[in-house]
C-alpha positions in Angstrom: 0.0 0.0 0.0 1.4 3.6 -1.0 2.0 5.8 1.4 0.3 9.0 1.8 0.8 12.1 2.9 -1.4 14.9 3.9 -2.4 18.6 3.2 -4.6 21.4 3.9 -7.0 20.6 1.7 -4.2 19.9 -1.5 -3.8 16.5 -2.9 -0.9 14.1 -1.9 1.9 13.1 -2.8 2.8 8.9 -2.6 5.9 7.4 -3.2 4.4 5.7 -5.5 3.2 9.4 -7.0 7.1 10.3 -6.6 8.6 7.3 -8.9 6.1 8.0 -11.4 7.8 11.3 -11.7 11.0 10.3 -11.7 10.7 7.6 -14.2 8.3 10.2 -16.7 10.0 12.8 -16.3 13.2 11.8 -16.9 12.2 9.7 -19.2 13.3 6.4 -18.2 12.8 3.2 -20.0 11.2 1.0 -17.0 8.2 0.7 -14.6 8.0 3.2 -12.0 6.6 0.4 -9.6 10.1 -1.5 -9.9 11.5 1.2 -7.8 11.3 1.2 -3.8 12.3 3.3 -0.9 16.0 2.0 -0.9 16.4 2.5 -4.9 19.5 4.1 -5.4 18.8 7.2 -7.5 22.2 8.2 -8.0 25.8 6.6 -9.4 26.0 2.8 -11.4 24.7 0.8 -8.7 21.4 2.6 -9.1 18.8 4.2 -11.6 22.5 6.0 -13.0 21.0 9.8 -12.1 23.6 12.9 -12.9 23.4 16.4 -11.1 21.3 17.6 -14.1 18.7 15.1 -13.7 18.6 15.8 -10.0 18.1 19.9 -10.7 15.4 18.9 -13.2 13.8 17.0 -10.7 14.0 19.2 -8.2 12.6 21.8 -10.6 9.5 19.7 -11.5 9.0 18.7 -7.5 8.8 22.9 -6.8 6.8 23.1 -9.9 4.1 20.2 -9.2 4.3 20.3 -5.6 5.7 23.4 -4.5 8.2 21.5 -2.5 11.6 23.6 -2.7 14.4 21.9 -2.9 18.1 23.8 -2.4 21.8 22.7 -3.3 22.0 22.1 0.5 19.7 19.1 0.0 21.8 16.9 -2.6 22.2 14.2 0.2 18.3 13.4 -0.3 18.5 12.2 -4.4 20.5 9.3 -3.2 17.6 6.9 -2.8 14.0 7.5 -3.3 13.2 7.4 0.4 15.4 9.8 1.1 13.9 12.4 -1.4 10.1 11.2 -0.3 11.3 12.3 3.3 12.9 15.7 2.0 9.4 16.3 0.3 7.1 14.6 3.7 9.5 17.7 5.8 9.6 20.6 3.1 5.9 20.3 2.9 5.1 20.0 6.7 3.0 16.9 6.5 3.2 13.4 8.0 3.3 10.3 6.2 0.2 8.1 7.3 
């Protein structure tokens, strides 16, 4: 079951939600329910992200969520999780 997280009245963003973005947006050739919390977004060992796929992503998160997203934050694009909890904090909700 996805995990949800809650807003003032605006809709809510799943992890499941999240790595469909990743995998449309960037365009990537697989099914955005292979990936997980601990899917490594970053380096060979994982989905092979560079820094410019990580800006653009963090572009369409302030765009589509309003979720902002600074330099400062580059530890959280190393696994899914970790940028599902940067976006839970940045938007002040709780994952239920």
């Amino acid at each position: 079951m996805a995990t949800v997280l809650k807003t003032d009245g605006a809709p809510g963003l799943t992890l499941a939600d999240l790595a469909e973005l990743v995998v449309t947006h960037l365009e990537l050739d697989m099914d955005s329910q292979a990936l997980g919390r601990e899917t490594r977004l970053m380096g060979e060992d994982g989905l092979g992200l560079d820094s410019v796929d990580c800006l653009e992503l963090a572009v369409a998160l302030q765009k589509l969520h309003r979720i902002r997203i600074t330099q400062k934050d580059t530890g959280a694009f190393q696994t899914l999780g970790a940028l599902y909890d940067l976006c839970v904090e940045r938007r002040g909700e709780q994952a239920v």
